[in-house]
N, C-alpha and C positions, 0 to 999 in steps of 0.2 A: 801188629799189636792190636789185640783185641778192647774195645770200649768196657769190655765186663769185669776183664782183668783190670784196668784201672780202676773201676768205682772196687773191686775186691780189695786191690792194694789200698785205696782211700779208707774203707773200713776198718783193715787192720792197724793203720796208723791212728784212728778216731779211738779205737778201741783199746790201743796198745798190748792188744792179745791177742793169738793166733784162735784159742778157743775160744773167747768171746765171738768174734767174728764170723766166724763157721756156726754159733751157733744163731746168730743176725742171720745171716745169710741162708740158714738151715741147710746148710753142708758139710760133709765129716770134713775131719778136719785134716785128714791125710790128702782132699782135694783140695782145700784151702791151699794148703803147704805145697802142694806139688805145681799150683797156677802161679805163688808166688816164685815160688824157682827156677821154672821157666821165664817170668818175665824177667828178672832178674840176669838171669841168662843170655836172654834176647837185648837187655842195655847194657849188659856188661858192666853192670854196676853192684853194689852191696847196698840195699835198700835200708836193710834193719841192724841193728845191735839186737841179734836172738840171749834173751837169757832165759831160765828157768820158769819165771812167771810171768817176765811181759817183754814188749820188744818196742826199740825205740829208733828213732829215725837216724840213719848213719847223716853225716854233712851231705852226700848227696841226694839221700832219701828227703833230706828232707827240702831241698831244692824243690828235686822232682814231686815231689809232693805241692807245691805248690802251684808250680809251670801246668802243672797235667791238671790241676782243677780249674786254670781259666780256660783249660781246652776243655774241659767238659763240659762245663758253663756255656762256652762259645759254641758248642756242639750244639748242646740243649737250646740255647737261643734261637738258629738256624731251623733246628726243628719247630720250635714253636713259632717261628715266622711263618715256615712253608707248609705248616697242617690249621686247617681253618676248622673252628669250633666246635663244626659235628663230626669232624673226621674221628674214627675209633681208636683209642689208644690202649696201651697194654704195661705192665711193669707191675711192680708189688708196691702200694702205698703203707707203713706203718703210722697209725695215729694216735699218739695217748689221750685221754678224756678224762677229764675230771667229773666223780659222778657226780654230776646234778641233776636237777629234777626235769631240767628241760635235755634230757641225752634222747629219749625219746625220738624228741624231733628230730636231733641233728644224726640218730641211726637212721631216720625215713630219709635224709637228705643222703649219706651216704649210700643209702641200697639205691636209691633211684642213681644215683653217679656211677654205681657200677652196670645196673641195668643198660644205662647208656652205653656201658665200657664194659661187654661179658668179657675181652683180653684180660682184665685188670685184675689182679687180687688184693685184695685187702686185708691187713689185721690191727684190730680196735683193742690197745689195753687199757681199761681202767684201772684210774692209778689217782690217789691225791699225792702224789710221791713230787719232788719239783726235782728236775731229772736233767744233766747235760745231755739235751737233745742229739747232739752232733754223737757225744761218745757212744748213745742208745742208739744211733739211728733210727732215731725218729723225726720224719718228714712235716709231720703236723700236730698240732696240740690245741686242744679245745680247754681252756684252763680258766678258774676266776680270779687266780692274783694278779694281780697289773702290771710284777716283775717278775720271773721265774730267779731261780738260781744260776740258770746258766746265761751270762750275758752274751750281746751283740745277738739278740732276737728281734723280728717282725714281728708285731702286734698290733690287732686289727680288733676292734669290739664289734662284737656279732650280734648279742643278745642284752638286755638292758631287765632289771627288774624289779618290782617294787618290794621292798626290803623292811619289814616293820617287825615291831614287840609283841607277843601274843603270849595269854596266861587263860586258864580256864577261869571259871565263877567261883569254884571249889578253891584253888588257891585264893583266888582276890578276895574272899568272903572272908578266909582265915589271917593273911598276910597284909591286908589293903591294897587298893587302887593306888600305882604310882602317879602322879598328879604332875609332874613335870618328869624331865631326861635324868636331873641328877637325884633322883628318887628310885630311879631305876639300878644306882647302883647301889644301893642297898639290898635290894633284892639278890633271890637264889635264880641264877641265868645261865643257861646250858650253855656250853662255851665247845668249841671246835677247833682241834686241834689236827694238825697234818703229821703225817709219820716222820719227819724230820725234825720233829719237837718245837716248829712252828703255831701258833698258839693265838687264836681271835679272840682276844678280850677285852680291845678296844672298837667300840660299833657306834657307826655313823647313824645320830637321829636330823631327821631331812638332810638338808642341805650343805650347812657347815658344822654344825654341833657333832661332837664327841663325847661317847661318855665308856668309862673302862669298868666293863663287869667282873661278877663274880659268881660263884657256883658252885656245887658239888658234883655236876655230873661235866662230864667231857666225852666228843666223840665225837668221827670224821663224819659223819650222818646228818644232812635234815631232816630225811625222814626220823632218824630217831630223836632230835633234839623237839621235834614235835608230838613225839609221842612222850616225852618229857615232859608234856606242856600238858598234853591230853590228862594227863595219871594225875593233873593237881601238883605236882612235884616244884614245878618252878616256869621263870617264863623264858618263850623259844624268840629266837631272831631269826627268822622264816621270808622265803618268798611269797608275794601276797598270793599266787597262785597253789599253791602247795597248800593253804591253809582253808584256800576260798569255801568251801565244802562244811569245816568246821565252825569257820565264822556265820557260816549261815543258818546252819545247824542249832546256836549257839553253846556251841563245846569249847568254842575258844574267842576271847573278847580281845577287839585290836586297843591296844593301849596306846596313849596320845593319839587318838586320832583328826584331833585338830593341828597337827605337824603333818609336812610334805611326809611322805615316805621318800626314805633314802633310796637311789637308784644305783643296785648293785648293776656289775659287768662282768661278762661273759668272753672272753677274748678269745681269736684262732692267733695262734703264735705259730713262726717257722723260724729254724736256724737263717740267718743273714751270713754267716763267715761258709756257708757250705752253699754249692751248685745247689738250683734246685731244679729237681727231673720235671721233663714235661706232662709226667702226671702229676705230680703234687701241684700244678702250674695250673694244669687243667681244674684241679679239683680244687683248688686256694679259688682261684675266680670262679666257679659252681656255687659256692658256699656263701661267695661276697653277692653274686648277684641273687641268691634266694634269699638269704638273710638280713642283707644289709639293702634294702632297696633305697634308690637315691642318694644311697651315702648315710642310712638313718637304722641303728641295729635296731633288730624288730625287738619290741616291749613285749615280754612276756603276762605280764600286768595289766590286762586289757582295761582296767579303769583309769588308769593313766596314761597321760599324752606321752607320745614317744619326746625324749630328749635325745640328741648327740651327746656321746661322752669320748672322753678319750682316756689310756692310759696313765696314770698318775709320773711322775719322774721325782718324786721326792724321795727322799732317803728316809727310809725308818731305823726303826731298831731291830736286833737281832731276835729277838722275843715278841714280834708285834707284829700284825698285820692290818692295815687299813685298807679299806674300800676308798678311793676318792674319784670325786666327779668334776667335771667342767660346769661352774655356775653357767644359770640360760640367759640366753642374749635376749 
């Protein structure tokens, strides 16, 4: 029994599709079908309930589905014991990312992980999409919400950043200076919404304060909710680094600037209920030791002192998304 053919069978059971799987795997699907029929053959068991649009795990499929993932697991372990740090690895990592403004870096951080690793292939989707990793086969996720949609994940904050109100002259000349947080919801505030009809219209000012906005424009963009800001239109809730240029400029005024700025996060998330290969193994620690030195995600925010955060574990609501941070010790 082949190791390949397992993780193949693992896909189609993740996937519950024959064509999905084949098309993860980027294989037609007449090879898909013909590796599962052989294995199938070779245990002498009935894996699936084949039906027309999706296939589900027969009682012993889904045994075997289970038994075969702690051997894979146990495999990968073995391997990542007896290959030492700089040894070259090889396999296809898929990673989705959320855009943000600092993808940048983490594609400098990826090219250099593969230069280390010419075996390896890689493919990067950008996506504000929040996505059952395990059913996508997706091995790693560069994300900013604190929880995805698919539970039982690893979540590790990477990147930290300072998070504040910006309005041009031109608005604040027409509209006023908001003078405190609940002033600001009065205000016209470009709002960001994720393709699953998830919706940020409640934003953290420093620390613990909340205040829930309003707006006419929406979109999954900070570059565009800043160019919202720029037009006079209304005010953007921006990384302080994405604005630093404008504020300098004076095209864009930080509002409350006598309040902390709130410390957005940046998390690497991986499936926990799925094996994880010893490259995504390799490349999960890669990322932790560039980005996270000491156990400290690097502040994109250079005027501010880095903080430890961690992911929040509070319950929201279904139409809401908060940022939360760990007060400092």
């Amino acid at each position: 029994m082949k190791t390949e053919d397992l993780a193949l069978f693992h896909r189609i059971a993740e996937t519950g599709s024959l064509i999905e799987a084949a098309d993860l795997l980027n294989l037609p699907k007449s090879t898909v079908s013909r590796r599962l029929q052989a294995l199938e053959d070779e245990l002498n068991i009935k894996l699936f309930h084949r039906q027309s649009r999706s296939m589900t795990l027969t009682s012993a499929g889904s045994h075997f589905y289970q038994r075969s993932q702690n051997i894979l697991a146990q495999l990968d372990e073995t391997l990542f014991e007896m290959t030492n740090d700089d040894a070259e690895i090889s396999g296809h990592l898929r990673i989705q990312m959320f855009p943000i403004h600092s993808m940048r870096i983490l594609m400098q951080a990826i090219f250099r992980f593969m230069d280390m690793h010419p075996k390896l292939t890689v493919e990067v989707l950008s996506s504000v999409e929040s996505v059952d990793m395990v059913k996508n086969n997706l091995d790693v996720a560069f994300v900013v919400e604190s929880v995805l949609d698919t539970l039982d994940l690893v979540v590790r904050p990477i990147f930290t950043t300072d998070l504040r109100f910006y309005a041009s002259p031109e608005y604040l000349a027409s509209h006023g200076t908001p003078k405190t947080p609940q002033e600001i919801e009065s205000h016209n505030v470009s709002l960001f919404r994720l393709s699953n009809g998830k919706i940020f219209n409640e934003l953290w000012v420093g620390l613990e304060e909340a205040v829930r906005v309003r707006g006419n424009f929406c979109s999954n963009s900070v570059e565009l909710a800043v160019e919202f800001a720029l037009q006079g239109r209304g005010i953007a809730y921006a990384p302080a680094e994405v604005v630093a240029e404008f504020v300098e400029t004076g095209e864009l005024v930080t509002l409350l600037p006598e309040i902390d700025a709130h410390q957005g996060e940046c998390f690497l998330a991986y499936p926990s209920r799925r094996y994880v290969s010893l490259a995504s193994r390799r490349f999960i620690d890669y990322i932790l030791q560039e980005l996270v030195p000491n156990g400290v995600p690097t502040n994109m925010s250079e005027q501010s002192p880095r903080r430890s955060c961690q992911a929040s574990k509070e319950a929201f609501s279904d139409d809401v998304l908060h940022f939360s941070v760990k007060k400092s010790r």
